[in-house]
C-alpha positions in Angstrom: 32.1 108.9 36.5 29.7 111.5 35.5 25.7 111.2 36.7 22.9 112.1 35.1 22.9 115.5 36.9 26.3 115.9 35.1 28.2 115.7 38.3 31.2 113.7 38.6 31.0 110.9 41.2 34.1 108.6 42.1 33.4 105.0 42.0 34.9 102.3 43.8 37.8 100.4 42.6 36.6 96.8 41.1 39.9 94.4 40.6 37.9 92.7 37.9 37.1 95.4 35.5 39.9 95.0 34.0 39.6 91.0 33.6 36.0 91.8 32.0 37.3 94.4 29.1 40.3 92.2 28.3 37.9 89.3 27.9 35.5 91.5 26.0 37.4 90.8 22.9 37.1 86.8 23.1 33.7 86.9 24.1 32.7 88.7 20.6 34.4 86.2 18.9 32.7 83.5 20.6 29.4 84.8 19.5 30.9 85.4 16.1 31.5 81.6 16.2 28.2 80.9 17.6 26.3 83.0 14.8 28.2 81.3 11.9 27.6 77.8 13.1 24.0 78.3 13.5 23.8 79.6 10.3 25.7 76.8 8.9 23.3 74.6 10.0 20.4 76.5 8.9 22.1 76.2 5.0 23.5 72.3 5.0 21.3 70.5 7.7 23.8 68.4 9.5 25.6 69.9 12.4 29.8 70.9 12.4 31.6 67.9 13.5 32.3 67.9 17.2 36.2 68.6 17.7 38.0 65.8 19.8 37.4 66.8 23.7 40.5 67.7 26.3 41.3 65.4 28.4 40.8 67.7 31.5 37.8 70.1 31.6 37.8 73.5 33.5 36.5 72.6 36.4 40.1 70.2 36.7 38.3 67.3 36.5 39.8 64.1 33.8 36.9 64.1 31.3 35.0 60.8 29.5 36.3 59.5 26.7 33.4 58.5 24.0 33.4 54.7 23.6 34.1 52.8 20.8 31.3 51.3 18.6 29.0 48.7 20.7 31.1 49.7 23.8 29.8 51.0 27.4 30.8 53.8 29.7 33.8 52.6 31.6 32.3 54.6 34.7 29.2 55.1 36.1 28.7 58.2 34.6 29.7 58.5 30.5 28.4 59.0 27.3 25.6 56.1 26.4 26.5 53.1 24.4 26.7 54.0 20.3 24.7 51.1 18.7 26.6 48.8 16.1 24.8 49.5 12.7 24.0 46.1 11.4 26.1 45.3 8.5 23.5 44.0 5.6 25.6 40.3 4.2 25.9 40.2 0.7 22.9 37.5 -0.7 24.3 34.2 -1.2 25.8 33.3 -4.8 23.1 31.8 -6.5 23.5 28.0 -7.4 25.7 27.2 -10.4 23.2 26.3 -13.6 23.1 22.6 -14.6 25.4 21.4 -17.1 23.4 20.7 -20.5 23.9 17.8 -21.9 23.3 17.5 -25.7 20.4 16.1 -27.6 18.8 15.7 -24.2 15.6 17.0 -23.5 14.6 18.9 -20.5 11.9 17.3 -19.1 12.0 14.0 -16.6 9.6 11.2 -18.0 7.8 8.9 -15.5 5.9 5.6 -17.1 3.5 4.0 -14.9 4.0 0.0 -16.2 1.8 -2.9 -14.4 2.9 -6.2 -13.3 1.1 -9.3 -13.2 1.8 -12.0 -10.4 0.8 -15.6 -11.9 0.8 -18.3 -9.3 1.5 -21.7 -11.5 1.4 -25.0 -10.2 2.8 -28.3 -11.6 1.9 -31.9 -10.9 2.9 -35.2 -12.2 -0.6 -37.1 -13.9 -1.2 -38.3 -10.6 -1.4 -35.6 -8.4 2.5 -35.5 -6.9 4.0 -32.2 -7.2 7.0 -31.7 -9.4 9.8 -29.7 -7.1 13.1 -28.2 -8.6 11.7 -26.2 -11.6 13.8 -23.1 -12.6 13.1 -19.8 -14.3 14.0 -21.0 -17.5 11.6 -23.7 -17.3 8.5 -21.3 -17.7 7.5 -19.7 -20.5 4.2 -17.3 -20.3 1.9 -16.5 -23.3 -0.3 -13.2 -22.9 -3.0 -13.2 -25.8 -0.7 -15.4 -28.1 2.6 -12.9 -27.2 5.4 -14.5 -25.5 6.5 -12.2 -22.3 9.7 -12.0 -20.6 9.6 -13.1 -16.4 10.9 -10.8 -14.0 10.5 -12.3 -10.8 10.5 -16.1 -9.9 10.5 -17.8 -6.5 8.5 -21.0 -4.6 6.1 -19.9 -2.4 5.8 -22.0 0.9 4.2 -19.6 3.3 1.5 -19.8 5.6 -2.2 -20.1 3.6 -4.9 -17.6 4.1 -8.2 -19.6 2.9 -12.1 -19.6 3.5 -13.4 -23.1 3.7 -16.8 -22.4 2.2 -19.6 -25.4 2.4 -22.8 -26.2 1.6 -24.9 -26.9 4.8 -29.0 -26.8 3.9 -32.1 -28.9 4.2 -31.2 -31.0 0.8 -30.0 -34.7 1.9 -28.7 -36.2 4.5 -26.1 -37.9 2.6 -25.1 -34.1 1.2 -24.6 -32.7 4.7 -22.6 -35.6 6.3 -19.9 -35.8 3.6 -19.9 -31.9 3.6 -19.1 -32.1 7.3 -16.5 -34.9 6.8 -14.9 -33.2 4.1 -14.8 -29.8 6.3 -13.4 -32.1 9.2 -10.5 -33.8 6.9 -9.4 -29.9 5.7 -8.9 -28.8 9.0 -7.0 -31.5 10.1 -4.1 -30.2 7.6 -3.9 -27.3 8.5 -0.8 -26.0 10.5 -0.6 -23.3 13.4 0.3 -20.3 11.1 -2.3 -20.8 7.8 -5.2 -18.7 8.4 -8.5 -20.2 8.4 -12.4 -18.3 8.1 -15.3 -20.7 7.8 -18.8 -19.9 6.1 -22.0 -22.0 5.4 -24.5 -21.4 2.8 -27.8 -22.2 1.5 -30.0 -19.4 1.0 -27.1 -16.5 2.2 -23.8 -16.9 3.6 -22.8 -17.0 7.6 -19.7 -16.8 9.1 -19.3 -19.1 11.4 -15.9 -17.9 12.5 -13.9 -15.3 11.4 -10.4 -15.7 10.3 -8.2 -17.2 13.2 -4.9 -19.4 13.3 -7.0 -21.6 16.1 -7.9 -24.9 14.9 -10.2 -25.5 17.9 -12.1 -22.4 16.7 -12.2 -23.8 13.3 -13.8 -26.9 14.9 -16.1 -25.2 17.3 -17.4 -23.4 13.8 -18.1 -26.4 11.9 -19.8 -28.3 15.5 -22.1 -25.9 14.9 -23.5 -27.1 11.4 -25.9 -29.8 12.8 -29.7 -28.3 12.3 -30.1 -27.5 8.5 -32.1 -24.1 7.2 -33.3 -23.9 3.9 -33.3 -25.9 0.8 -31.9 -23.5 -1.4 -28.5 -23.6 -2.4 -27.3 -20.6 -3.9 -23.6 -21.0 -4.9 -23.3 -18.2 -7.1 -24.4 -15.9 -4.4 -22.0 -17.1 -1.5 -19.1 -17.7 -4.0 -19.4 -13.5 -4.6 -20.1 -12.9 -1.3 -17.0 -14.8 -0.2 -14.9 -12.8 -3.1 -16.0 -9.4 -2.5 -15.0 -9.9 1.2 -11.5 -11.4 0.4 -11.2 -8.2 -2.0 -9.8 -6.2 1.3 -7.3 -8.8 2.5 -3.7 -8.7 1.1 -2.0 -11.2 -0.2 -2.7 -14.2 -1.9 -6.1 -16.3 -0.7 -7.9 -19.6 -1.5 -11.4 -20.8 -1.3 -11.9 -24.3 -0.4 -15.5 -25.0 -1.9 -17.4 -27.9 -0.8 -20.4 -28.5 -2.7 -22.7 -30.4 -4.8 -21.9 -27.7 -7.3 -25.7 -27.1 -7.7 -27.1 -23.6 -7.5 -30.8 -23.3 -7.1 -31.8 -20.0 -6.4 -29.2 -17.3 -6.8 -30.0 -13.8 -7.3 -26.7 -13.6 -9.6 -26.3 -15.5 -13.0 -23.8 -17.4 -14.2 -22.5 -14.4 -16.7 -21.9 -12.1 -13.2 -20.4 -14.6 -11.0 -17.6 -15.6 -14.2 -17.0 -11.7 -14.5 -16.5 -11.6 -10.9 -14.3 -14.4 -10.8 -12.2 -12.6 -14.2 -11.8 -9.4 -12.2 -10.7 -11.0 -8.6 -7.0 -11.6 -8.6 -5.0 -13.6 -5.9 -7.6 -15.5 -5.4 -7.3 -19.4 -6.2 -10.7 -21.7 -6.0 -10.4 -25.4 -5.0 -13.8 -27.0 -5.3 -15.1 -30.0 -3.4 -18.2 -32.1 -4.6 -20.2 -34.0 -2.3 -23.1 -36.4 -2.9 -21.8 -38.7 -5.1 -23.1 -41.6 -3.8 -27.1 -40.1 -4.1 -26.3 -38.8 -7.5 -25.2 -42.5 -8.4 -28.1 -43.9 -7.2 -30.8 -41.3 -7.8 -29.0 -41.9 -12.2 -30.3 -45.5 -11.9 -34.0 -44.7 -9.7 -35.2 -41.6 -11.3 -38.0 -42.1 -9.7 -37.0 -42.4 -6.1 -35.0 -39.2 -6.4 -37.6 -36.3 -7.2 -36.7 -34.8 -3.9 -33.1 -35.8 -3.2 -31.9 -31.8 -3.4 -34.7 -30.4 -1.1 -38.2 -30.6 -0.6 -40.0 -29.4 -3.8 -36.9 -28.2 -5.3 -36.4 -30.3 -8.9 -33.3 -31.6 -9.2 -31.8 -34.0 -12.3 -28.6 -35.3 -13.1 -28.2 -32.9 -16.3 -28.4 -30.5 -13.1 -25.5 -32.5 -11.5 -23.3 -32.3 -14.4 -23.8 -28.8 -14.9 -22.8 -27.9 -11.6 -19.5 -30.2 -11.8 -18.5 -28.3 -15.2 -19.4 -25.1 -13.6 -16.9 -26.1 -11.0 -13.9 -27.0 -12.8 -14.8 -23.3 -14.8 -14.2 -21.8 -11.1 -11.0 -23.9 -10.8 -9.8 -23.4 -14.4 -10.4 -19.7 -13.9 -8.4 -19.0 -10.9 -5.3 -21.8 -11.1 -6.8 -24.1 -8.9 -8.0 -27.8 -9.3 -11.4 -29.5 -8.7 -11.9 -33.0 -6.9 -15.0 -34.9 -7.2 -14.1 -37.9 -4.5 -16.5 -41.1 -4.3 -16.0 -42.7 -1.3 -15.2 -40.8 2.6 -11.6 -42.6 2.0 -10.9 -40.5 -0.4 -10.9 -37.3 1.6 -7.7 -37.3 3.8 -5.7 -38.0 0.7 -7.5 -35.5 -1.3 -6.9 -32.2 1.4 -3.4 -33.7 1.9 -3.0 -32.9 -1.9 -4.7 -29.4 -2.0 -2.4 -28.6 0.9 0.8 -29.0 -0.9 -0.4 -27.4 -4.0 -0.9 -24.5 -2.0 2.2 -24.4 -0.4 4.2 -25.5 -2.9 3.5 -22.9 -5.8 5.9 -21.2 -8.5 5.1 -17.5 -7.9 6.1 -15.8 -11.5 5.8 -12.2 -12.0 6.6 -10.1 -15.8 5.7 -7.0 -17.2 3.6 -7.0 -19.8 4.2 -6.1 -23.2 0.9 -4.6 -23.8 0.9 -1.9 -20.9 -2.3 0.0 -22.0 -4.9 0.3 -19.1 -7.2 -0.5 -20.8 -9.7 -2.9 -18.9 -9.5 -5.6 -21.0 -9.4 -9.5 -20.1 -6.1 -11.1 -21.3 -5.6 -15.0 -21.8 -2.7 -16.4 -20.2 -0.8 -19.7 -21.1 2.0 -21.1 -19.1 3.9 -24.0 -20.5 7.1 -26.1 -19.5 9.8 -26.2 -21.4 13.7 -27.2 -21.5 16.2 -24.6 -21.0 17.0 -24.7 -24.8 13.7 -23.9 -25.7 12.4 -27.4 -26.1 10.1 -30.0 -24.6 11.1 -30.9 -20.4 11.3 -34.4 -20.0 11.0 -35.7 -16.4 11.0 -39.5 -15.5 9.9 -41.2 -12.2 12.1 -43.2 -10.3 11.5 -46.3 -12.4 12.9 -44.0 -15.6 9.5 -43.5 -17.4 8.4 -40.1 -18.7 6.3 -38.4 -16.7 3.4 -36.4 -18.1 2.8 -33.0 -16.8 0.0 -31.2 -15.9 -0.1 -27.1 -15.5 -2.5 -25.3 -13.4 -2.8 -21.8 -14.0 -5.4 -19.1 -14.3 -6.9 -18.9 -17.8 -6.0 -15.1 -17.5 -6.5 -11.8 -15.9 -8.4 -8.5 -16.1 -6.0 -5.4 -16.9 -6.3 -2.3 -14.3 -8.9 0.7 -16.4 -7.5 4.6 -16.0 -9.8 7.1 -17.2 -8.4 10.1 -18.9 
């Protein structure tokens, strides 16, 4: 080998100078290679794919195979796991379309249509209830227009009632048949009718709210025994009594034990009958006491100038007034009035009002006229054959017995403002 001097110098032998000049060749072509795939990548992006390994490397040693999709290295040492790519579903068919129908609209309809209850109760002349009626024996009248029943059934449940009496400073006679005739009603009632009892005479108390305890109905009316005032305001205590009953479900009764007259009432007459038209399930059974003074004061007008209460004026035109006022309350709501004479009279009397409550045909329709309109509608129930024609129904003897209907007069249709 020649130096720089330009003398030849010998150089020791080095066995692998010939290895590196025959793999001088294959090392240019491995940069050749090297060049064209990183200039390949410059142009497209994306790398060459990778050529399936050897099994064995050159160190000798068996090499990794790449697991499969979601697979892990079966060694502690491996290529990572590859990720499964989620697959996106395909969206759900939609829902086949409805089937058309002809000549039918596409739009639903929903009617709102009201249904009047109409408790009806049917007696013999005397008083005795007539059992075993059917549908077909009913036929209702709204405003003159015959309606169709729906529903029809005999109601005997338990009774939900307010016995409401007169207890004030008036007469002595007045407040001992009021107590007797409050004693005789409880006395029929059963262990599951519910029972609230009030007093009157300028405002309404509650003595005892409702209970199913008769003793607490008769603690409540021991307490009546030292009078108030001398004002007797029926009107007043007969709203009072209704507005409050306007939050209990179901169908109520007032028993009403008065002399029927009102003396000082902040309501009229007009208010209290509008009240009474716009109260349903709600029946009014009005007692009248005093009979006996009224008698007496008809035939000594001039022993009598106090007989209601100390400076309060009081005549028998006052007396009649108050009884038809209280057949109006009756006639209105479907009950009946009494107007007993003698203290005798009384057991029979509650024992009467207690089966026309429980024994009462409950019939239900839909009206014909279903406008919302507010208006008060007259009601008529008769009796009739199932052929259309008069019911005949004899006593045991085989005479024709003449019946007697109590219904309410009518009802007061529900008002939606559009």
């Amino acid at each position: 080998m020649w130096s720089e001097n330009g003398k030849y110098q010998k150089q020791k032998c080095n066995p692998l100078a010939g290895v590196k000049l025959a793999l001088a060749p294959v090392i240019c072509l491995a940069l050749v290679w090297s060049s064209l795939t990183v200039w390949a990548q410059d142009q497209t992006g994306q790398a060459p794919p990778a050529q399936a390994p050897s099994q064995t490397q050159d160190n000798g040693k068996p090499k990794q195979e790449v697991p499969a999709e979601a697979g892990g290295p079966t060694d502690s040492v491996g290529p990572y796991v590859i990720p499964r790519k989620k697959v996106e579903e395909a969206p759900p068919p939609p829902p086949p379309a409805p089937r058309k129908v002809e000549d039918n609209p596409d739009y639903s309809l929903r009617v709102n249509v009201p249904l009047v209850n109409v408790d009806v109760l049917v007696t013999s002349k005397d008083g005795q209830f007539i059992p075993g009626l059917k549908k077909d024996n009913f036929r209702i009248l709204e405003d003159g227009v015959p309606q169709q029943v729906t529903n029809f059934n005999v109601s005997q449940a338990p009774i939900t009632a307010v016995l409401l009496v007169e207890f004030a400073s008036t007469n002595y006679v007045f407040m001992i048949q009021a107590l007797q005739a409050s004693y005789a009603f409880a006395n029929t009632l059963k262990k599951d009718d519910w029972v609230a009892v009030t007093y009157f005479d300028m405002q309404p108390h509650i003595l005892v709210d409702f209970t199913q305890d008769k003793k607490a109905v008769y603690g409540a009316l021991n307490q009546l025994r030292i009078p108030g005032f001398a004002e007797t305001n029926v009107f007043d205590a007969v709203y009072d009594t209704l507005d409050r009953l306007d939050r209990v479900e179901g169908k109520k009764y007032i028993i009403l034990v008065t002399t029927g007259v009102d003396t000082f009432s902040k309501l009229t007459l007009d208010k209290i009958l509008k009240k009474i038209k716009d109260t349903k399930d709600v029946t009014i059974f009005p007692i009248s006491i005093g009979f006996i003074v009224r008698e007496y004061c008809e035939t000594h007008p001039g022993y009598c100038r106090n007989a209601h209460g100390m400076g309060i004026p009081v005549g028998q035109m006052d007396y009649l007034q108050g009884d038809n006022e209280m057949r109006t309350f009756a006639a209105m709501t479907g009950g009946r009035a009494y107007f007993p004479r003698f203290e005798g009279e009384l057991p029979e009397l509650f024992g009467d009002i207690s089966n026309d409550i429980r024994n009462e045909y409950s019939i239900s329709y839909h009206p014909t006229n279903s406008k919302l309109d507010g208006t008060y509608r007259k009601l008529k129930v008769q009796i009739v054959a199932p052929d259309g024609g008069q019911l005949k129904v004899k006593d045991q003897k085989g005479k024709d017995v003449k019946l007697e209907v109590f219904a309410r007069d009518g009802y007061t249709a529900k008002h939606t403002v559009d």
